[in-house]
MMTF fields as JSON, N, C-alpha, C and O atoms, coordinates in Angstrom:
{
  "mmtfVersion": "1.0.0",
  "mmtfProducer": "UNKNOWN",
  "numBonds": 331,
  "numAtoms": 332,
  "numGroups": 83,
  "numChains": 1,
  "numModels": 1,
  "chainsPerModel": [1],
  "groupsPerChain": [83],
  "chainIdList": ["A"],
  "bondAtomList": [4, 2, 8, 6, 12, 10, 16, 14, 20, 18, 24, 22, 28, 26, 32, 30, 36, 34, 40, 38, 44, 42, 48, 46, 52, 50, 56, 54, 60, 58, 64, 62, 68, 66, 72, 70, 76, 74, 80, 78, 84, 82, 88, 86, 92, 90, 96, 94, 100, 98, 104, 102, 108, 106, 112, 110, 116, 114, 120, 118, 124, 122, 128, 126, 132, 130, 136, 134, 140, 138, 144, 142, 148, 146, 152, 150, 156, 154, 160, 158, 164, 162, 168, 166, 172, 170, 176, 174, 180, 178, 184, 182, 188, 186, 192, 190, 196, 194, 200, 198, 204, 202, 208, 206, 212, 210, 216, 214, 220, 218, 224, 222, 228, 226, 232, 230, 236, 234, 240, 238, 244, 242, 248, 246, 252, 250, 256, 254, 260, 258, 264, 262, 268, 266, 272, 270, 276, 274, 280, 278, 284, 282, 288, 286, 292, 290, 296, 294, 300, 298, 304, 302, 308, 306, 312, 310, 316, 314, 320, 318, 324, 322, 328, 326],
  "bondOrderList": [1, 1, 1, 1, 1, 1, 1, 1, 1, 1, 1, 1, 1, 1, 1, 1, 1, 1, 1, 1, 1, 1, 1, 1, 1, 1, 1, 1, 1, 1, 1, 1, 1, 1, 1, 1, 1, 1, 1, 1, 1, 1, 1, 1, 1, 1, 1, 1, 1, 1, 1, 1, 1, 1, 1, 1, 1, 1, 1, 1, 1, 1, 1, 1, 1, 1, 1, 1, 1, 1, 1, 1, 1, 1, 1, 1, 1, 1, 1, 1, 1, 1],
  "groupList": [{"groupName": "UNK", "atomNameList": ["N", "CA", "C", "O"], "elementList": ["N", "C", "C", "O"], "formalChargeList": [0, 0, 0, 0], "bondAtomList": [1, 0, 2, 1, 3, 2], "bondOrderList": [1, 1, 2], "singleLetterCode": "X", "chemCompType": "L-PEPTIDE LINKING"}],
  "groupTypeList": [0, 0, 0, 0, 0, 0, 0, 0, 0, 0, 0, 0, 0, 0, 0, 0, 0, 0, 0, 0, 0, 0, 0, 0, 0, 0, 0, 0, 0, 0, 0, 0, 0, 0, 0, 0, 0, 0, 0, 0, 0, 0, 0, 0, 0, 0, 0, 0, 0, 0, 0, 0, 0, 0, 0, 0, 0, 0, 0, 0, 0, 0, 0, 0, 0, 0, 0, 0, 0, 0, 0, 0, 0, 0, 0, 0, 0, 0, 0, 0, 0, 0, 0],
  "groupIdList": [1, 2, 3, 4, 5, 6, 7, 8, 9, 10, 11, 12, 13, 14, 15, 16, 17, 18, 19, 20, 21, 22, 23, 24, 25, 26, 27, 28, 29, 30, 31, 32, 33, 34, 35, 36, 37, 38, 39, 40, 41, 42, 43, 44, 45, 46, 47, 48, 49, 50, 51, 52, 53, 54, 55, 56, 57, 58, 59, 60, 61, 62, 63, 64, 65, 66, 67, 68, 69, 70, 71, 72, 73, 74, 75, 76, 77, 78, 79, 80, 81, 82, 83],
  "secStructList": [7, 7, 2, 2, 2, 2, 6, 7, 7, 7, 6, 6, 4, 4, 4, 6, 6, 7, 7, 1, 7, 3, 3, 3, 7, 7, 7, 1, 1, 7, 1, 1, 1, 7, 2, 2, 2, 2, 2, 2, 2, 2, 2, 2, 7, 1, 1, 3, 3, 3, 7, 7, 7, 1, 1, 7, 7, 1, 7, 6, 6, 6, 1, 7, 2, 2, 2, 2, 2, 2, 2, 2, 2, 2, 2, 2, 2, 2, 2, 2, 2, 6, 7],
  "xCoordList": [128.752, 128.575, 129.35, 128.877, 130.651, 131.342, 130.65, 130.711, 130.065, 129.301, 128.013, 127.371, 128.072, 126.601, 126.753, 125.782, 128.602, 128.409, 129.194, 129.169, 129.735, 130.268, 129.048, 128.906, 128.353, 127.034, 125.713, 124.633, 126.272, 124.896, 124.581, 125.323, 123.401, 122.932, 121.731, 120.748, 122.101, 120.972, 119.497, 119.305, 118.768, 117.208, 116.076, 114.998, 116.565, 115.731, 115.841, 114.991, 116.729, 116.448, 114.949, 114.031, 114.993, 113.619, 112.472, 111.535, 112.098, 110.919, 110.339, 109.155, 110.932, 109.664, 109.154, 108.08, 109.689, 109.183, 107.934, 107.307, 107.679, 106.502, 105.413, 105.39, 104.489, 102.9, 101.695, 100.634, 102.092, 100.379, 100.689, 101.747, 99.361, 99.351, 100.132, 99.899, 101.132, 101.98, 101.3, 100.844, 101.577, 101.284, 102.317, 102.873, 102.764, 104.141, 104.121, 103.463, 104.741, 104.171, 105.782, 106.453, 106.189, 107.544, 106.876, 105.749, 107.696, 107.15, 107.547, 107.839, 107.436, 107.669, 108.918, 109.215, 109.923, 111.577, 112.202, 113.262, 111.677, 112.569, 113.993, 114.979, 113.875, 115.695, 115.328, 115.847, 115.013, 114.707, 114.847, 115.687, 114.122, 113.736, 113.856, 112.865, 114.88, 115.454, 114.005, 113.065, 114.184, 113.279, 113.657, 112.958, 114.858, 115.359, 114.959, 114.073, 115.238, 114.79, 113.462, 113.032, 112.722, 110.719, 110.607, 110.207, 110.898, 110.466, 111.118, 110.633, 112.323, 112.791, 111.666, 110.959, 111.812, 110.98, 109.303, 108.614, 108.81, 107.462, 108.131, 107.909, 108.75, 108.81, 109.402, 109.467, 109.771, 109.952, 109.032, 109.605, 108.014, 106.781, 105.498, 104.738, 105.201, 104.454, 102.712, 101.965, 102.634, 101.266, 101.442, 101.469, 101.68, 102.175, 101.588, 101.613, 100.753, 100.358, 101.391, 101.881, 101.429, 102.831, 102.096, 101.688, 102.087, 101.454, 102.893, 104.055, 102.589, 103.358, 103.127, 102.936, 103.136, 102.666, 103.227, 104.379, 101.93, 103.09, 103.535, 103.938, 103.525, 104.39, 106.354, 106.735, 106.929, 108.486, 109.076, 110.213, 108.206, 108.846, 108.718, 107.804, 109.929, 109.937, 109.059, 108.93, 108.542, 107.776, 105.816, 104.92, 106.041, 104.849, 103.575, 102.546, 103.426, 101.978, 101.868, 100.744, 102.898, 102.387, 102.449, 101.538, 103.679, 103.489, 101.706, 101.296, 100.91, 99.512, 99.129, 99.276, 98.537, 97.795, 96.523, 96.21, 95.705, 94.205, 94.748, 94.359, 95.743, 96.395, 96.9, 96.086, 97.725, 98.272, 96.832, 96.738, 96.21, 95.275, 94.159, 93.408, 93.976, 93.254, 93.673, 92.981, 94.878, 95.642, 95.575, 95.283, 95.818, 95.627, 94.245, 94.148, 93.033, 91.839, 91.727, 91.653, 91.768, 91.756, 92.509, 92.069, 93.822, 94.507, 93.432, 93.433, 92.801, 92.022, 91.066, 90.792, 90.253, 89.648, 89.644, 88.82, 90.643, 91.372, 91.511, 90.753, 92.168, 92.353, 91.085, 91.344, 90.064, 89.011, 88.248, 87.693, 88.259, 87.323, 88.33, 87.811, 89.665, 90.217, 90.233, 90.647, 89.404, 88.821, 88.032, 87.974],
  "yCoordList": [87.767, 89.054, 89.125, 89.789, 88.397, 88.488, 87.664, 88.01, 86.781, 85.964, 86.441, 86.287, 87.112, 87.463, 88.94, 89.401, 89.886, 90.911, 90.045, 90.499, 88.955, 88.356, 88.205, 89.104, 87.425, 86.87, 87.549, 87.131, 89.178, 89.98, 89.983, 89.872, 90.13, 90.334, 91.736, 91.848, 92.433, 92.889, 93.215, 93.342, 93.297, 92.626, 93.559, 93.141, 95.194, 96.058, 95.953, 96.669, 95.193, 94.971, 94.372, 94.713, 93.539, 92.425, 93.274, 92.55, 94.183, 94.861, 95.02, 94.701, 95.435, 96.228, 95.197, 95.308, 93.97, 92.651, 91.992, 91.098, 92.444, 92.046, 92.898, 94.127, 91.992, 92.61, 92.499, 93.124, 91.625, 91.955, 93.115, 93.74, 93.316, 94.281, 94.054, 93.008, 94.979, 94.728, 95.938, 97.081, 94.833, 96.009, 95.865, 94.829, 97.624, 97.724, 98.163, 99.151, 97.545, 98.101, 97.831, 96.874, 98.899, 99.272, 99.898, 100.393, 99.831, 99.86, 101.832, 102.536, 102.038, 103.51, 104.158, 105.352, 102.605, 103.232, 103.406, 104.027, 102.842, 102.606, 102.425, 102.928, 101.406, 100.909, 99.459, 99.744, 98.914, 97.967, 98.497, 97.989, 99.786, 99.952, 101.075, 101.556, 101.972, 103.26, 103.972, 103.306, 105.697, 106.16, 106.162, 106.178, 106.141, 106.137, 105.079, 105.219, 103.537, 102.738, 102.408, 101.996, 102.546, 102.746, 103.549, 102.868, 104.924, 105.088, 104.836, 105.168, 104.193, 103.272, 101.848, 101.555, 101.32, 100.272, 100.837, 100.067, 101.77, 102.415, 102.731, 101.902, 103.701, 103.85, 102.731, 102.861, 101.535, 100.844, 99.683, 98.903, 99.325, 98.66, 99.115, 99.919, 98.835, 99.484, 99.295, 100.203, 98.47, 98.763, 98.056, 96.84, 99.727, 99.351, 100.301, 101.481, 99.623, 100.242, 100.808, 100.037, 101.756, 101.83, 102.591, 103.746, 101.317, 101.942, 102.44, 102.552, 102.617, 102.436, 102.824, 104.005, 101.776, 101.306, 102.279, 102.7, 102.832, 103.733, 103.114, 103.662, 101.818, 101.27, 100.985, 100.538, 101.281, 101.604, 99.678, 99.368, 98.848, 97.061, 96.736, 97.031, 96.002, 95.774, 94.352, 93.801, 94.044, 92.75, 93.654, 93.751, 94.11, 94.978, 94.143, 94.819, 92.861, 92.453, 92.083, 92.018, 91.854, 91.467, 92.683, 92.776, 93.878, 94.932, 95.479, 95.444, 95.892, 96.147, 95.415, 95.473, 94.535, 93.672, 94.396, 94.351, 95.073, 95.637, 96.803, 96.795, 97.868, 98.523, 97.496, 97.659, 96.667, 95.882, 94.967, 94.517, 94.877, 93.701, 94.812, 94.264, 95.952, 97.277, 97.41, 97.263, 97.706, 97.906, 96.719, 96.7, 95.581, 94.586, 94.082, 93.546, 94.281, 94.854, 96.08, 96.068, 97.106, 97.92, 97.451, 97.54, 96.943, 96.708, 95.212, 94.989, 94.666, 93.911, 93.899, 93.181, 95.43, 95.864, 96.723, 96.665, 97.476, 97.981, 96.817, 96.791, 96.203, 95.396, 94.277, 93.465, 94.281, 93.475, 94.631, 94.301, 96.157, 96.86, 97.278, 97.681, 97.025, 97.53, 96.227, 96.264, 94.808, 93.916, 93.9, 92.91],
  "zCoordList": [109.765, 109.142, 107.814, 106.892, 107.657, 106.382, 105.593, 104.413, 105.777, 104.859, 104.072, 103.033, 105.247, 104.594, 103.724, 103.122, 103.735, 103.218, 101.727, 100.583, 102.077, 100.863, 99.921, 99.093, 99.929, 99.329, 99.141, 98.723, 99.741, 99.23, 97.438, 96.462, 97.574, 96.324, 96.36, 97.092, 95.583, 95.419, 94.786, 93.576, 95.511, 94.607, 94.019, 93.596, 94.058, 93.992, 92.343, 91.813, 91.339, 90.044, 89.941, 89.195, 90.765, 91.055, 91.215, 90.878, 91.476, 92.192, 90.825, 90.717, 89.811, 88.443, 88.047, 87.455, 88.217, 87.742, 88.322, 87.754, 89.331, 90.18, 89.497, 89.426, 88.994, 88.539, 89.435, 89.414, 90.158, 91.14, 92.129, 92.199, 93.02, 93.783, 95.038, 95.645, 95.574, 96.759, 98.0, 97.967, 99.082, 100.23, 100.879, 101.244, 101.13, 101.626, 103.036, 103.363, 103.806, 105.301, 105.63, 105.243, 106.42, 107.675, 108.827, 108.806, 109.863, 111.177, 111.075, 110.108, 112.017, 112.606, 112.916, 112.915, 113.315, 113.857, 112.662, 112.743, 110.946, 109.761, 110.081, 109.544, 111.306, 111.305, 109.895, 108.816, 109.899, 108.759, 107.801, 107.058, 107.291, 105.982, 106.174, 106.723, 105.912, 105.823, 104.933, 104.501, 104.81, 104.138, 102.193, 101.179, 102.431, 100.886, 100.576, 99.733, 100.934, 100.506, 100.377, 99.3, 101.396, 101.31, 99.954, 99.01, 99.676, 98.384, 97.112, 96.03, 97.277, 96.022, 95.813, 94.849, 96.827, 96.501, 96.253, 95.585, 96.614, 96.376, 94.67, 93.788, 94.447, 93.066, 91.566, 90.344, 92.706, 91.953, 91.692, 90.931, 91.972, 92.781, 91.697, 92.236, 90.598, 89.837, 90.897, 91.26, 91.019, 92.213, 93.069, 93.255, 94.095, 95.672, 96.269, 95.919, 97.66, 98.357, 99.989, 100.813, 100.004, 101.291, 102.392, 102.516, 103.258, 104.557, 105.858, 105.468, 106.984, 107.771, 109.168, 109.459, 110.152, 111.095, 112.022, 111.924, 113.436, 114.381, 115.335, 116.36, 115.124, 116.332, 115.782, 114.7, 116.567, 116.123, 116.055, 115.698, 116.398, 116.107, 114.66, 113.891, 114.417, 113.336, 112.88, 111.787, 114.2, 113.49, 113.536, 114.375, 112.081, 111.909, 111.814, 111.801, 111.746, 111.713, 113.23, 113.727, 113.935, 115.59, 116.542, 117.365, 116.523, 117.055, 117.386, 118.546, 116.392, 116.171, 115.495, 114.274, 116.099, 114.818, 114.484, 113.295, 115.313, 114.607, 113.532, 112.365, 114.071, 113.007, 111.812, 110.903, 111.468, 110.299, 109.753, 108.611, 110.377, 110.058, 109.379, 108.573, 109.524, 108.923, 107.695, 106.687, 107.743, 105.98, 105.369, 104.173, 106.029, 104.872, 104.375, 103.271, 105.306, 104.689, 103.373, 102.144, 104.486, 103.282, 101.529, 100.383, 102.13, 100.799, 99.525, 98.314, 100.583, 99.829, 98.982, 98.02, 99.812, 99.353, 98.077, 97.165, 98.17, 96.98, 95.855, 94.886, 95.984, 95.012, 94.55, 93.661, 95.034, 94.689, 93.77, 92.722, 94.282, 93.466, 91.726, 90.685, 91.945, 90.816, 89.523, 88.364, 90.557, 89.245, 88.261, 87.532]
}
């Protein structure tokens, strides 16, 4: 745990830098991904799609996969028509 609070870095500088389309998915409990942080990274995310899954596991593509596997359709879809 000290190692890892020694060697944090933080990366939300990194986010405006990303130009393709992001799909943002957190599970339902937001123990992972607090709500402050979901819309920092949404407002920092110039095209981001932010879904969020109602199952409360944080492993969001296996919790529901027909739910996660929906948004990342949809998100494809989105992004094929905005070519």
């Amino acid at each position: 745990m000290a190692l890892n609070i020694a060697n944090y870095t933080g990366w939300y500088d990194l986010l405006p830098q990303i130009q393709c389309p992001v799909l943002l998915v957190r599970s339902s409990s937001h123990e992972a991904v607090p709500d402050d942080d979901y819309v920092k990274m949404q407002a920092l995310l110039k095209n981001c799609t932010a879904r969020e899954m109602s199952h409360p596991d944080h492993n969001v593509f296996l919790s529901n996969k027909e739910e996660f596997y929906g948004y990342f359709e949809d998100f494809l879809k989105e992004v094929q028509a905005d070519e």
